[in-house]
C-alpha positions as CSV (number, residue, x, y, z in Angstrom):
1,X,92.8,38.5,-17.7
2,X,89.9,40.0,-19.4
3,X,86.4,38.5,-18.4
4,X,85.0,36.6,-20.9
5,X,80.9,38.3,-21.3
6,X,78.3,35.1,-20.3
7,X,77.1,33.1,-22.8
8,X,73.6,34.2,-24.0
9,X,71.0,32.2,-25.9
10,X,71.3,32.0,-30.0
11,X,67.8,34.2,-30.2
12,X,65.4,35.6,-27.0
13,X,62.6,34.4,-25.9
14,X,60.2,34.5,-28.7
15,X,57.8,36.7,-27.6
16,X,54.8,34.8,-28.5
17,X,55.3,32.8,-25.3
18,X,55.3,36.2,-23.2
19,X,52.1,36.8,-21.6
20,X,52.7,39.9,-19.6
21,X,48.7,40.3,-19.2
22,X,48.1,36.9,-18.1
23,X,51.1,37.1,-15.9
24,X,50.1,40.4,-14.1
25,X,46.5,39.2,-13.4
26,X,47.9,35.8,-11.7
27,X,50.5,37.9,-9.5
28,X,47.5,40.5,-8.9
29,X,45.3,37.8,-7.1
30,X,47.8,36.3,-5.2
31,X,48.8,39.5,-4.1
32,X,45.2,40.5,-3.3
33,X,44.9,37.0,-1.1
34,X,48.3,38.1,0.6
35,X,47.3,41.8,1.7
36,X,43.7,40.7,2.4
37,X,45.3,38.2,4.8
38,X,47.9,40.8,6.0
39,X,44.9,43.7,6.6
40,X,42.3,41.4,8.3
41,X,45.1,40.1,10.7
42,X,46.3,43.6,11.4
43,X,42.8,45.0,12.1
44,X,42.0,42.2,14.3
45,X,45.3,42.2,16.2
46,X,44.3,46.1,16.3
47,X,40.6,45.6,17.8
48,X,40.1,42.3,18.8
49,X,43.0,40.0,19.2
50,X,44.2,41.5,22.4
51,X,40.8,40.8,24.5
52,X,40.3,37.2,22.9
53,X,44.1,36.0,22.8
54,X,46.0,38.0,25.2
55,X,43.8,38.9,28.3
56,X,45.6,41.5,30.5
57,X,44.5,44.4,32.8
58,X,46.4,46.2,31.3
59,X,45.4,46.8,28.0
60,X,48.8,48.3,26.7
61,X,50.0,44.6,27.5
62,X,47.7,43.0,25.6
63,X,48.0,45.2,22.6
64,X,51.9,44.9,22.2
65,X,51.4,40.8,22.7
66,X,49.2,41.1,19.7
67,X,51.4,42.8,17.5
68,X,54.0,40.5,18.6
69,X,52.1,38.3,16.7
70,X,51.6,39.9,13.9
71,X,55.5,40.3,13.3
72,X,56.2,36.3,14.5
73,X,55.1,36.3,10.9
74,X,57.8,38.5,9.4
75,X,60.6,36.4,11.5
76,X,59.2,33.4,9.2
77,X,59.2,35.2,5.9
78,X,62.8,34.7,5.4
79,X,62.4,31.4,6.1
80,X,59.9,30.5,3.4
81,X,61.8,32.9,0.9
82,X,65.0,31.1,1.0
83,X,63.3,27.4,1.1
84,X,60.7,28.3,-1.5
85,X,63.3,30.4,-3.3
86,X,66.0,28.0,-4.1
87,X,62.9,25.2,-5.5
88,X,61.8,28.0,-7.4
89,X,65.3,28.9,-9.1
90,X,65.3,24.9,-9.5
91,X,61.9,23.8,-10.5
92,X,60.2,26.6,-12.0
93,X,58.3,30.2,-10.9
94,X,55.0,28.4,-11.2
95,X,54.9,25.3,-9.1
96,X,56.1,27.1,-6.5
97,X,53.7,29.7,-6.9
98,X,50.8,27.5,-6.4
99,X,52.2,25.7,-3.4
100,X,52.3,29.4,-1.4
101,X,49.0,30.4,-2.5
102,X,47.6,27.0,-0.9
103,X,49.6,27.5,2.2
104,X,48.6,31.4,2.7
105,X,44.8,30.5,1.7
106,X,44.4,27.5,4.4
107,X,46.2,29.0,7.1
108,X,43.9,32.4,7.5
109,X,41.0,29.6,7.0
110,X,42.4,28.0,10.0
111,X,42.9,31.1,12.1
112,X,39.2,31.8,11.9
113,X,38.6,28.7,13.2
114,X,40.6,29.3,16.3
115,X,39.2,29.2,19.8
116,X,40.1,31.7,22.3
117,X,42.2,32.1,25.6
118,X,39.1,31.7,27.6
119,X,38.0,28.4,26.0
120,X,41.3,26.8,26.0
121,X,44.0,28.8,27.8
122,X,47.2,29.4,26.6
123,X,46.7,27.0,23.7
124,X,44.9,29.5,22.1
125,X,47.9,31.9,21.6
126,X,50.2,29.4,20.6
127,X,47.9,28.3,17.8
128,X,47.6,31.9,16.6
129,X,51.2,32.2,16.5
130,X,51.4,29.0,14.8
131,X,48.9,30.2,12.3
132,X,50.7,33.2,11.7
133,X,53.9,31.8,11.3
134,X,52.0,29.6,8.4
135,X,51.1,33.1,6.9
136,X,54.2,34.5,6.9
137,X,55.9,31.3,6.0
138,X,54.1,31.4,2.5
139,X,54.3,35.1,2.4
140,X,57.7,35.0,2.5
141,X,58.2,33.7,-1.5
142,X,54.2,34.9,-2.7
143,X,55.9,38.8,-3.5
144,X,59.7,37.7,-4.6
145,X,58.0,34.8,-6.6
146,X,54.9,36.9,-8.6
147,X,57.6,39.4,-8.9
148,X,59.8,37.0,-10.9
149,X,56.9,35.6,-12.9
150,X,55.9,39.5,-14.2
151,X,59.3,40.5,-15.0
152,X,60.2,37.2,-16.7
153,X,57.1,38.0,-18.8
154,X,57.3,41.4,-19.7
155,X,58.5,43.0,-22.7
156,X,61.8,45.1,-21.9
157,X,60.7,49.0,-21.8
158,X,57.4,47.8,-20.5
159,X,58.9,45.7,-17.0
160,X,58.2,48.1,-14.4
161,X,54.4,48.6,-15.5
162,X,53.3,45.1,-15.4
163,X,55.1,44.1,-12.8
164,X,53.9,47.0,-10.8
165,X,50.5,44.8,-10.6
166,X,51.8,42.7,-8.1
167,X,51.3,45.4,-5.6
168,X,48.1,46.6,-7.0
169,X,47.2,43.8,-5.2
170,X,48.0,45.0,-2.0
171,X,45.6,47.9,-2.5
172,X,42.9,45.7,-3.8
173,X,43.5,43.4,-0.4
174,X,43.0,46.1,1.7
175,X,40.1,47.8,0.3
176,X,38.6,43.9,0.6
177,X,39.6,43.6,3.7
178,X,38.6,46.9,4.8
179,X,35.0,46.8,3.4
180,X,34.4,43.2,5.1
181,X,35.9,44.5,8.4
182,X,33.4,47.8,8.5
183,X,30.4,46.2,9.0
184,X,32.2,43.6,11.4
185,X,33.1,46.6,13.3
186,X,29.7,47.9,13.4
187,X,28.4,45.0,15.3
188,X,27.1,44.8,19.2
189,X,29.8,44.2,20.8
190,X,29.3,40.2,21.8
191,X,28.6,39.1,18.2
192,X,31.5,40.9,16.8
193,X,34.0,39.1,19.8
194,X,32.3,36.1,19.7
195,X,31.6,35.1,15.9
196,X,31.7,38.4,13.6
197,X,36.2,38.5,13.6
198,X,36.0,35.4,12.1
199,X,34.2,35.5,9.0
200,X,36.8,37.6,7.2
201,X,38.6,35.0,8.0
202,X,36.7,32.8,6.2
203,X,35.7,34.9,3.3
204,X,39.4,34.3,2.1
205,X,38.9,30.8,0.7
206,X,36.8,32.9,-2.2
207,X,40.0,35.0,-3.5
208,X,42.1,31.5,-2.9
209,X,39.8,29.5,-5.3
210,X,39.8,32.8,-7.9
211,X,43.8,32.7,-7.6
212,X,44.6,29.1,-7.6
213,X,42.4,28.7,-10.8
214,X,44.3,32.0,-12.5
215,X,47.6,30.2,-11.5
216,X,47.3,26.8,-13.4
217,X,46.5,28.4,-16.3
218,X,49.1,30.4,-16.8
219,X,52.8,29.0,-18.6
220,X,56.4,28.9,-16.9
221,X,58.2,32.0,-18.0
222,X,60.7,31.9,-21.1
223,X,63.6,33.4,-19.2
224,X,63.5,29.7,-16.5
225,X,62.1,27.7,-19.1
226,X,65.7,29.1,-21.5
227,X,67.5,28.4,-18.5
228,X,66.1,24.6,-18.0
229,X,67.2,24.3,-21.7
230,X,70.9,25.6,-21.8
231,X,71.7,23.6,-18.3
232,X,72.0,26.9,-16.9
233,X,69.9,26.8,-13.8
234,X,72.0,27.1,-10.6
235,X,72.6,23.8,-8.4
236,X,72.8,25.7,-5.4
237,X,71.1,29.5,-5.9
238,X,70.8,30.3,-2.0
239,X,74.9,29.5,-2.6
240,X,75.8,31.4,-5.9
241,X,73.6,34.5,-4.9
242,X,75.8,35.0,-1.7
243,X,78.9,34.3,-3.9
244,X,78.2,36.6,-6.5
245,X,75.7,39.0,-5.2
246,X,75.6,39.4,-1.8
247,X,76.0,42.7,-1.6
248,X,73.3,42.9,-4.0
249,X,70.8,41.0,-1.4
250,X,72.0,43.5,1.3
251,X,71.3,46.4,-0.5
252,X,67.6,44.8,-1.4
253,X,67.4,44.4,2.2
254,X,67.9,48.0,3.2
255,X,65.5,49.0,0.7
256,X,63.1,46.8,1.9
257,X,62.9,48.6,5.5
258,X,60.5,51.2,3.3
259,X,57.9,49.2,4.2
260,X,58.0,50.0,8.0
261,X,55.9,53.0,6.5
262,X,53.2,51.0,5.4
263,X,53.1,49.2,9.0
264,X,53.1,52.2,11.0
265,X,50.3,53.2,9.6
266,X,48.3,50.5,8.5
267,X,48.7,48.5,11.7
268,X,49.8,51.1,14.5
269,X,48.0,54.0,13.2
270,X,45.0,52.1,13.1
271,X,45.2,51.3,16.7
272,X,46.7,54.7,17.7
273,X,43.8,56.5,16.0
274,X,40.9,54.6,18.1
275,X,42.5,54.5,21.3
276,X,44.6,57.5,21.9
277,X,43.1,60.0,18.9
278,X,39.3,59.3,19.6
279,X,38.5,58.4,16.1
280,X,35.7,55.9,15.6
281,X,36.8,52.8,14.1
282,X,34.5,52.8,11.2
283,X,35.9,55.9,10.0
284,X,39.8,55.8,10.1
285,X,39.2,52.2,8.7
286,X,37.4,54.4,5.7
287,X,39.9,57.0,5.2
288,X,42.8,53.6,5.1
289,X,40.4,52.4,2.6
290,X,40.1,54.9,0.2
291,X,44.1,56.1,0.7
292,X,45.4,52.7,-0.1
293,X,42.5,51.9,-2.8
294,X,43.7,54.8,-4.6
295,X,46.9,54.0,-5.2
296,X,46.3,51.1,-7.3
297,X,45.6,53.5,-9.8
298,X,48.9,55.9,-8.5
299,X,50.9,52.2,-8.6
300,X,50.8,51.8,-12.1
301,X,51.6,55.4,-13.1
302,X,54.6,55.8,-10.9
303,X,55.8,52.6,-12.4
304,X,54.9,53.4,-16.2
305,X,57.4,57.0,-15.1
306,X,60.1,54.9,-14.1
307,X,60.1,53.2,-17.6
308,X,60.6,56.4,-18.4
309,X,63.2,58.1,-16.5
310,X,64.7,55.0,-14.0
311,X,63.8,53.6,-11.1
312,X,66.1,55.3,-8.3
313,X,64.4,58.9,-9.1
314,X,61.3,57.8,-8.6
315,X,62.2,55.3,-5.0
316,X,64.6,58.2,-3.7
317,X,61.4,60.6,-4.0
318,X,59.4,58.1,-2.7
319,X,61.6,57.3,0.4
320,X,62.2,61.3,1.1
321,X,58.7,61.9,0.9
322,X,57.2,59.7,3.0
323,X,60.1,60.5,5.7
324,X,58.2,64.2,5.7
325,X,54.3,63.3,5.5
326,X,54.6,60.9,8.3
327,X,55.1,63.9,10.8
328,X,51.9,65.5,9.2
329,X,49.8,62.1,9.3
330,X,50.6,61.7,13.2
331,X,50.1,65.8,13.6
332,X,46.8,65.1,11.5
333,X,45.6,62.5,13.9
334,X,46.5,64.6,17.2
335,X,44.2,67.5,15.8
336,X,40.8,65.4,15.9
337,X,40.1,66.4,12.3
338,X,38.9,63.6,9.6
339,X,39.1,65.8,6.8
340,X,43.3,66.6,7.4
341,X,43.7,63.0,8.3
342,X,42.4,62.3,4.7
343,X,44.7,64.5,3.3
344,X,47.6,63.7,5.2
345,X,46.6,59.8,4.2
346,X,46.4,61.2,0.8
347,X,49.6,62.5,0.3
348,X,51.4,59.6,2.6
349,X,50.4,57.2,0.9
350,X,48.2,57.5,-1.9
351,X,51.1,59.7,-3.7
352,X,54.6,59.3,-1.9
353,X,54.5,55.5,-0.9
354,X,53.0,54.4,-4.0
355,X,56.3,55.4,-5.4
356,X,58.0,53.4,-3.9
357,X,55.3,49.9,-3.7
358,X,54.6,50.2,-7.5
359,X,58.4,50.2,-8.5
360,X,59.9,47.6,-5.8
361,X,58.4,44.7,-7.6
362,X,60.5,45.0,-10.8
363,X,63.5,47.1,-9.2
364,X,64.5,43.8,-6.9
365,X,64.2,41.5,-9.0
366,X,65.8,43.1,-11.5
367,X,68.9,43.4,-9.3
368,X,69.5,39.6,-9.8
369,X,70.4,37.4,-12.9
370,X,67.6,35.1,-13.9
371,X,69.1,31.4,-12.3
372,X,69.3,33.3,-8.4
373,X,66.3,35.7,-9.2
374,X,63.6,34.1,-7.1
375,X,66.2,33.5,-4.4
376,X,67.8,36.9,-4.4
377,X,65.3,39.0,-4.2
378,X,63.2,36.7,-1.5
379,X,66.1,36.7,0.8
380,X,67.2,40.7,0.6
381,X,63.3,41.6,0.5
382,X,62.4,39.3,3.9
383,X,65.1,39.7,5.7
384,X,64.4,44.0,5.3
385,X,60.6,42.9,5.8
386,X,61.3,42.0,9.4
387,X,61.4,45.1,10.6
388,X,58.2,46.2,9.2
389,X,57.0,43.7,10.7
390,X,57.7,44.2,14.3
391,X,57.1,48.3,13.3
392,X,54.3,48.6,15.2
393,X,55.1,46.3,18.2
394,X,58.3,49.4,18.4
395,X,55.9,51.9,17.7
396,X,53.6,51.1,20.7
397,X,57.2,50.7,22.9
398,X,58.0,54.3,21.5
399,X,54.3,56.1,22.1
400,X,55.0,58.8,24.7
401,X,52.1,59.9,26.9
402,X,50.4,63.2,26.0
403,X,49.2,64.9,23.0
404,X,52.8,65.2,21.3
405,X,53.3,61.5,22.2
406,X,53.7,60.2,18.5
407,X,56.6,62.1,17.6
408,X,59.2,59.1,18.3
409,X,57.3,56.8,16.1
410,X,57.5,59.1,13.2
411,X,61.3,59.4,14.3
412,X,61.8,56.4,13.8
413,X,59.7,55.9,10.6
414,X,61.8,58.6,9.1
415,X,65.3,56.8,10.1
416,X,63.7,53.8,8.4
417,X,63.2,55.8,5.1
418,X,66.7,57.1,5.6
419,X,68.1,53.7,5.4
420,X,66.2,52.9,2.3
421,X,67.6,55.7,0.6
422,X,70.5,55.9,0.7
423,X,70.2,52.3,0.0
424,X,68.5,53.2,-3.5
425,X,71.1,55.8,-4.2
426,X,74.3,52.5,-4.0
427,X,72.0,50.3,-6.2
428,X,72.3,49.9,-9.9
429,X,69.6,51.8,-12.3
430,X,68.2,48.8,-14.7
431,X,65.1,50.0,-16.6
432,X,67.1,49.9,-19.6
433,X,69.0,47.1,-19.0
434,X,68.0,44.3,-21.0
435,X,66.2,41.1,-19.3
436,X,69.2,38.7,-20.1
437,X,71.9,41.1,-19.2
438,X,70.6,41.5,-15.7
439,X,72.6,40.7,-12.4
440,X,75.7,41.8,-13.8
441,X,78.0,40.5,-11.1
442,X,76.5,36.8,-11.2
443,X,76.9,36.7,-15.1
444,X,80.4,38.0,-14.9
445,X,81.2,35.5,-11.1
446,X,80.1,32.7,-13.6
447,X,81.8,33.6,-16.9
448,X,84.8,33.5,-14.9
449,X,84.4,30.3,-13.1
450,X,83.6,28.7,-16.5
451,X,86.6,30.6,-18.2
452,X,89.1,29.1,-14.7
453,X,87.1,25.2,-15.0
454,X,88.4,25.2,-19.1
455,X,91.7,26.3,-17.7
456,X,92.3,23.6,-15.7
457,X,90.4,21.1,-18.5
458,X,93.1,22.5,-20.6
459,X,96.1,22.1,-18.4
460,X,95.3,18.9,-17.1
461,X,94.8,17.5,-20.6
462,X,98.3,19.0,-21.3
463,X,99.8,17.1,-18.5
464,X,99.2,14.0,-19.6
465,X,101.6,12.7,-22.0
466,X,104.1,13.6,-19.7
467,X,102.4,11.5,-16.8
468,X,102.6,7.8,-19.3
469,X,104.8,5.7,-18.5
470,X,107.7,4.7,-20.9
């Protein structure tokens, strides 16, 4: 039987209650407090976690138990995605929005509070971990969720650009978190253990109280807020999305492992550069800083192209790219030169991974109809996460000794990037899709199910003359 198409609202959104700018400046800041919390925990589970949490005499030991740490938080990601996902397909983008930004913002606070393994034992570890699991708890729906808001606000032709400011964010995080760590860094040595790792820890309550404020001011999108009004808002979205589009989440998922990239050498390469290359840490913290901060200007661009010619040329570049440079980033590092570690950065990810990190935003959620959005894309997009986020824990595992040592990392970087590919290549192209039309499986799933309930209505109502008694 032919599938009946989805019923659609009588007019779209008027666009009057799109606000795209408002929208992209709100997902910016929580974005910004997310990677500023993400950098300053890497860089201290880099330089300082492993002597104040995880005292070993061997100092490989202690380095591995701290970036266990830092990917405890990407096992609890898919948690908070899926929770805060389904409230946020049921109660609004919004709400939900400002419940994650409170829970990311007071959990880094906390963390800088922390006391160490030498003033209370092992309770100071598993109040880290705790801490971190917080983090990545709320971390875990801040991308999927901003990501939804953007998209539901932006004019179609237009999506990928503005949404693409939820990870100029990320750039803007790190560059924070980079220019408070620098001077940390230079420090004596006893007031940067004892008091200096915490006050970036601190300083994060200022980009909370910006974001929070940004937050209330801005509206529910019109896509949820047309869904609220033609009872169309899923009961169960964690449910339908698996129904429907699971293979739509798994595909999300493997594109999501990209971000190993971003890991590896944000996190490991950090560490690899000061202990095994020599570098100082003030300067490979520099040439991270200026890389990354560059690309919130490459972000937008590479999303304003794939407007213009789709998403999956622009990822599949991205992904092939960045599976190359990675070999010359490592090489770069092994040859004690700062200038061809700039360049190499450069290229890795000022140009190649922005590719990918300015277009992911719109090109996942866009995968999903608007009543499993949130859900959808937090549940494929965490669930890929985790491996980023145990990347560099793999990469120290994998580190070889001697000079050529970091050639199974980038191995396995590149496999990662594989993955994602080829990933890209099975997913559908929607930059001309319009916003209502999206998550084409889902809108069909349902127009059937509502085509097979009237059915039965129809048969049942039929039936009953003949069930009267005479």
């Amino acid at each position: 039987m032919h599938t009946a198409p989805a019923p659609r609202p009588a007019t779209p959104p008027p666009a009057a209650r799109k606000t795209p700018r408002k929208a992209a400046l709100a997902s910016f800041l929580g974005s910004t407090l997310e990677y500023y919390d993400f950098f300053i925990y890497g860089t201290a589970a880099a330089l300082v976690f492993p002597h104040l949490f995880f005292p070993s005499a061997d100092p490989a030991i202690g380095l591995i138990g701290a970036f266990a740490t830092f990917g405890v938080a990407y096992v609890a990601r898919p948690v908070g995605g899926l929770v805060m996902g389904h409230f946020g397909d049921k109660l609004g983008r919004k709400k939900i929005l400002l419940l994650t930004l409170g829970i990311m913002g007071l959990a880094s606070l906390g963390i800088g509070f922390l006391p160490t393994y030498e003033q209370v034992g092992v309770w100071a570890p598993i109040l880290l971990v705790a801490g971190r699991l917080a983090q990545g708890f709320s971390a875990g729906a801040e991308s999927a969720g901003a990501s939804t808001l953007t998209l539901e606000h932006s004019p179609d032709g237009k999506r990928g650009f503005f949404t693409s400011f939820v990870m100029t964010g990320y750039a803007s995080g790190m560059v924070l978190a980079t220019l408070v760590f620098i001077p940390v860094t230079s420090m004596p040595q006893d007031a940067m253990m004892s008091w200096g790792w915490r006050v970036p820890f601190w300083l994060s309550i200022v980009v909370l109280a910006i974001a929070y404020w940004v937050r209330t001011h801005l509206d529910e999108t019109p896509v949820f807020e047309e869904a609220q009004e033609h009872r169309q808002v899923a009961p169960m979205p964690v449910k339908d999305v698996l129904k429907f589009q699971g293979a739509d989440v798994l595909r999300v998922m493997g594109m999501s492992i990209m971000s190993v990239m971003q890991t590896i050498f944000t996190v490991f390469g950090l560490a690899y550069a000061t202990s095994t290359a020599g570098f100082d840490r003030a300067s490979i913290l520099t040439v991270n800083a200026v890389a990354i901060g560059l690309s919130m200007f490459a972000m937008p661009l590479a999303a304003k192209l794939s407007d213009r010619i789709g998403r999956r040329p622009v990822l599949l570049t991205a992904a092939i790219g960045c599976s190359l440079t990675i070999f010359l980033y490592f090489l770069a590092l092994s040859s004690g030169n700062i200038v061809l570690v700039f360049l190499a950065a450069l290229l890795n990810m000022t140009v190649l991974y922005s590719g990918f990190n300015g277009i992911w935003p719109s090109f996942f959620a866009e995968q999903f109809a608007a009543p499993v959005r949130y859900t959808g894309m937090a549940m494929g997009n965490q669930l890929g996460l985790v491996l980023a986020g145990f990347a560099p824990m793999i990469a120290g595992m994998l580190l070889a000794p001697g000079i050529a040592g970091w050639v199974p990392v980038a191995v396995f970087g590149t496999v990662c990037m594989l993955i994602a590919a080829v990933s890209v290549y099975f997913s559908r192209e929607t930059y001309k899709t319009p916003i209502q039309d999206l998550g084409g499986p889902y809108l069909a799933g349902t127009a059937r199910r509502r085509e097979l309930l009237a059915e039965e209505n129809l048969a049942g109502q039929q039936a009953l003359p003949a069930m009267r008694l005479p």
